[in-house]
N, C-alpha and C positions, 0 to 999 in steps of 0.2 A: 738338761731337763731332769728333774727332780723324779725318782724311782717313785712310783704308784705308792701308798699305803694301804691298798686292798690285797687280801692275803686269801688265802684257802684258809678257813677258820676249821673244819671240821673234817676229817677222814676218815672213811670213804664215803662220809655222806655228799649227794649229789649237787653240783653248785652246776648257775647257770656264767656263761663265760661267751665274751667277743674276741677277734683276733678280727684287726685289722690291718690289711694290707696297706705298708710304709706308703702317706701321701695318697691314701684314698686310689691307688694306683688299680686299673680292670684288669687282673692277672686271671679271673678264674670265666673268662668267657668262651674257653674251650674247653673239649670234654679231658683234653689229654692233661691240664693241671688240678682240673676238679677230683681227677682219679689218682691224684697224689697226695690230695689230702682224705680219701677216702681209703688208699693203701696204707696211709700213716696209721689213721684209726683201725683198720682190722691188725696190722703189726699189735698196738699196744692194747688189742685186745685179747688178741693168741698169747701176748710175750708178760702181760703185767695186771692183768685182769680187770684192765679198764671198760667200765662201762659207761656204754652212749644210751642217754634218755633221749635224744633229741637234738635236731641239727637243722641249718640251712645254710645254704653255701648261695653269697650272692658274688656280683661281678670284684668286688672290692673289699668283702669282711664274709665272715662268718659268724654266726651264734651256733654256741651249741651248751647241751646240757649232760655231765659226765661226773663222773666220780669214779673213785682209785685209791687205792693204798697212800698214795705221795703223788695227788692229783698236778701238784707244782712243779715236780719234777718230771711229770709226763708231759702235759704242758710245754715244758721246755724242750726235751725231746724231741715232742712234735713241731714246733715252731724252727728246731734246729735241722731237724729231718727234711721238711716241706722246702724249708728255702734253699737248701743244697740241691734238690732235685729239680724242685723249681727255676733254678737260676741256671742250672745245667739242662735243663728244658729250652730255655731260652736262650741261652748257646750256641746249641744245637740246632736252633729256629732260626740262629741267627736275627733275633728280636734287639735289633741293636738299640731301636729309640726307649724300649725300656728297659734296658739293662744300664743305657746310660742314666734312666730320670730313678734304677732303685739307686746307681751309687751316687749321683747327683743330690740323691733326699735322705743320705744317710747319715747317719748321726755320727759327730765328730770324734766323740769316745770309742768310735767302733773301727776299731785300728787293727782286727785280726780279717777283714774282709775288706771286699772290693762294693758289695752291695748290702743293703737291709733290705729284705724281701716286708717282715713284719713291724709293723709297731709295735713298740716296748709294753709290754703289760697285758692284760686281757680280762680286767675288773671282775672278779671271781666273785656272785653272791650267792649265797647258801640260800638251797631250799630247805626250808623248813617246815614247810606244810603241803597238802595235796593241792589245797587252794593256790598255795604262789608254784607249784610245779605244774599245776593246768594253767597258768595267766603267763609262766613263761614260754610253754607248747605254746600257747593261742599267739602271743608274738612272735617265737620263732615261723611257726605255720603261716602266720599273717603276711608277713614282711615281703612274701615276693608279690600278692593280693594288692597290698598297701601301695609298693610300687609301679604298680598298673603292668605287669610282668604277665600275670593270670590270674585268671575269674574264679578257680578255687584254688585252696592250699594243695591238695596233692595232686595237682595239673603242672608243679615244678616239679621238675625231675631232680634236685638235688634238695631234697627235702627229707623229712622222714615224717611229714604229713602224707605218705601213700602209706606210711608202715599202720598211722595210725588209725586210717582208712580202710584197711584191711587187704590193702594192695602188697604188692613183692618191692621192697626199699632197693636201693644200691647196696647197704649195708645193713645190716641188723643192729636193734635196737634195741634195749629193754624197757618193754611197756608194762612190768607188772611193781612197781614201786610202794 
């Protein structure tokens, strides 16, 4: 499968970005893998001065909205970090029917592992105005609503529609752009 052509165009300005779990696969329907991709992002927050505008963590993918120095390489990082922990999560769970369907769905090129936890890419678009970074909040906020999950946006608890509610998030966020 042919590498994406969507790139981080601008650093450290803010892009919004998916990360989907290889094969649409429900990895994030327990609290103990959603807090691995929540330990990721305070890691590259303390360690690279990555900042999170905005997030939602659903069963199968994520959006979220970030910017950094070398947003590509955190990115990476993160995607490299989440799956080792993740997959040794599941290990450890003994989650055998999905450890067999990530390395079952994993791409043939990928010969230094047993499993792909993520999908290759995470289509990086640059916010450029206040307008498209409220219209990508309002989707990311939207998306577990849209799903018929819950009746408002920060009634999910893997959101950072409570940060922007004025509630306490799982993570901190920066809301002054």
């Amino acid at each position: 499968m042919p590498r994406s052509r969507y790139r981080v165009l601008s650093n450290p300005c803010p892009h919004f970005m998916t990360a989907t779990v290889n094969h649409w696969l429900p990895l994030f329907t327990r609290p103990e893998t959603v807090g691995i991709v929540l330990d990721s992002w305070r890691f590259l927050q303390r360690e690279s001065g990555f900042q999170l505008y905005g997030y939602v963590i659903l069963e199968n993918h994520l959006h979220l909205i970030a910017a950094s120095e070398n947003l590509s390489h955190d990115m990476q990082r993160f995607k490299s970090y989440t799956a080792k922990q993740i997959i040794a999560h599941l290990e450890q769970r003994g989650a055998v029917k999905l450890l067999e369907l990530l390395a079952f769905f994993k791409r043939a090129h990928k010969q230094d592992t047993d499993y792909q936890v993520w999908e290759e890419g995470n289509h990086p678009q640059l916010i450029e105005s206040e307008t498209v970074m409220r219209q990508k909040l309002d989707y990311i906020h939207q998306n577990p609503v849209k799903r018929g999950y819950v009746d408002q946006p920060e009634h999910w608890r893997y959101s950072s529609a409570r940060n922007y509610a004025g509630q306490t998030g799982l993570i901190e966020v920066v809301r002054a752009w």
